[in-house]
C-alpha positions in Angstrom: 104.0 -51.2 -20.0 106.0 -54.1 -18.2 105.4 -57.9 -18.2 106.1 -60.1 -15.5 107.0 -63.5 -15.8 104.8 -66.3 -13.8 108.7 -67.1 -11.9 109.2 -62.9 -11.4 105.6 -62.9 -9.8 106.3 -65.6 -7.7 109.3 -64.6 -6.4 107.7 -60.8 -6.3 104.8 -62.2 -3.8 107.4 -64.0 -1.6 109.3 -61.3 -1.2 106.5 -59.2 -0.4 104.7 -62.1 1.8 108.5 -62.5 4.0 108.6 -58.8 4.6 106.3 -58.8 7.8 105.2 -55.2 7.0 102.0 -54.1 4.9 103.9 -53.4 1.4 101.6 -52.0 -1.3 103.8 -53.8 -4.1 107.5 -53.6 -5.5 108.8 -51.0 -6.8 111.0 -51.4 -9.7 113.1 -48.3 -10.8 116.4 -47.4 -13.0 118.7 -45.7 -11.4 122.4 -43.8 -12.6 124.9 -46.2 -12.5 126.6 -49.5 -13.0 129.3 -50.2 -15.4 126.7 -49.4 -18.6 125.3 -46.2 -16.9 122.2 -47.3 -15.7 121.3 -49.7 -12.8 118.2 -51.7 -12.3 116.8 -51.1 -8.6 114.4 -53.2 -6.6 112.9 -52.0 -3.0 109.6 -53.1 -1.3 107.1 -49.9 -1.0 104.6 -49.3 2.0 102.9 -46.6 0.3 102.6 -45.6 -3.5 103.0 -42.4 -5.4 100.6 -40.3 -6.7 102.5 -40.5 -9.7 103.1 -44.2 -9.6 102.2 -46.3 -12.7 101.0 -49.5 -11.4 101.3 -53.3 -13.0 99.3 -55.8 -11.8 99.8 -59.6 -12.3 98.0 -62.4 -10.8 97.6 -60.2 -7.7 100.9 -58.7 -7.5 101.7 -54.5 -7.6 105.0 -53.4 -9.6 105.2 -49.9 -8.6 106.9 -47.7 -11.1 107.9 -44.1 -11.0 107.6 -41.6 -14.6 111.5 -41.4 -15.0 111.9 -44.8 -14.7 108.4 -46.2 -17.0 110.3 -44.1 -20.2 113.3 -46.9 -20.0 111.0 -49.4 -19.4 108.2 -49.5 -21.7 108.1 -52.8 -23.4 110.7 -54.9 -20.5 109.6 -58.3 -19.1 110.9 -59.2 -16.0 111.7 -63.0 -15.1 113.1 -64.5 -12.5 115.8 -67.2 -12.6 117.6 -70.2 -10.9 120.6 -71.3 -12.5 124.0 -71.9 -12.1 125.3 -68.5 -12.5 123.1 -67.3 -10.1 119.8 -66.7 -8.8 117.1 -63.5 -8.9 116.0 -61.2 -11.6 116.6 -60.5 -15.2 115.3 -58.0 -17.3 114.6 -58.4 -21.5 114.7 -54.5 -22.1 113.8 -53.7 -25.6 115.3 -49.6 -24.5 118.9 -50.9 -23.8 121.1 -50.4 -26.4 123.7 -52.5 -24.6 124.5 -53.7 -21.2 127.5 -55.2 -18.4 128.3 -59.2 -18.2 126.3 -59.0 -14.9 122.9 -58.1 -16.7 121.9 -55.4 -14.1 123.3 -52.3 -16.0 122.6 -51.3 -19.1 123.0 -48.0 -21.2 
């Protein structure tokens, strides 16, 4: 469905290492909004959904939920450090175009 860069996964399993709590994974949904129409969301899960499909890579859980798997089918997620800025960018193959901040897309 989804492929997750070795960077992504890293930063994934810090995030999920830092939280203190038992998280199952990440779950990674779209949502309505941004200045394309649709929003990338992030948020750390304690439980999963019965209707959750679940990535795994090198040990780490990407929760996702139906709604958001149809406009994700086929996206790799990476993570970057540059000088624009740090954290997560997706290569969607369902966006037909997209913001200058690279988390919307329509």
């Amino acid at each position: 469905m989804i492929q997750i860069t070795p960077a992504a996964q890293a930063a994934i399993r810090g995030a999920i290492e830092g939280s203190g709590q038992p998280v199952v994974g990440l779950r990674l949904m779209v949502q309505s909004g941004g200045c394309a129409g649709l929003k990338y969301g992030m948020s750390l899960e304690l439980k999963e959904a019965a209707d959750d499909v679940v990535v795994e890579a090198d040990g780490v859980r990407v929760l996702i939920d139906p709604q958001s798997g149809e406009h994700l089918k086929g996206a790799t997620i990476d993570f970057v450090t540059s000088i624009e800025g740090t954290g997560f960018v997706f290569d969607n193959p369902n966006a037909k175009g997209g913001c200058g901040c690279g988390k919307s897309f329509c």
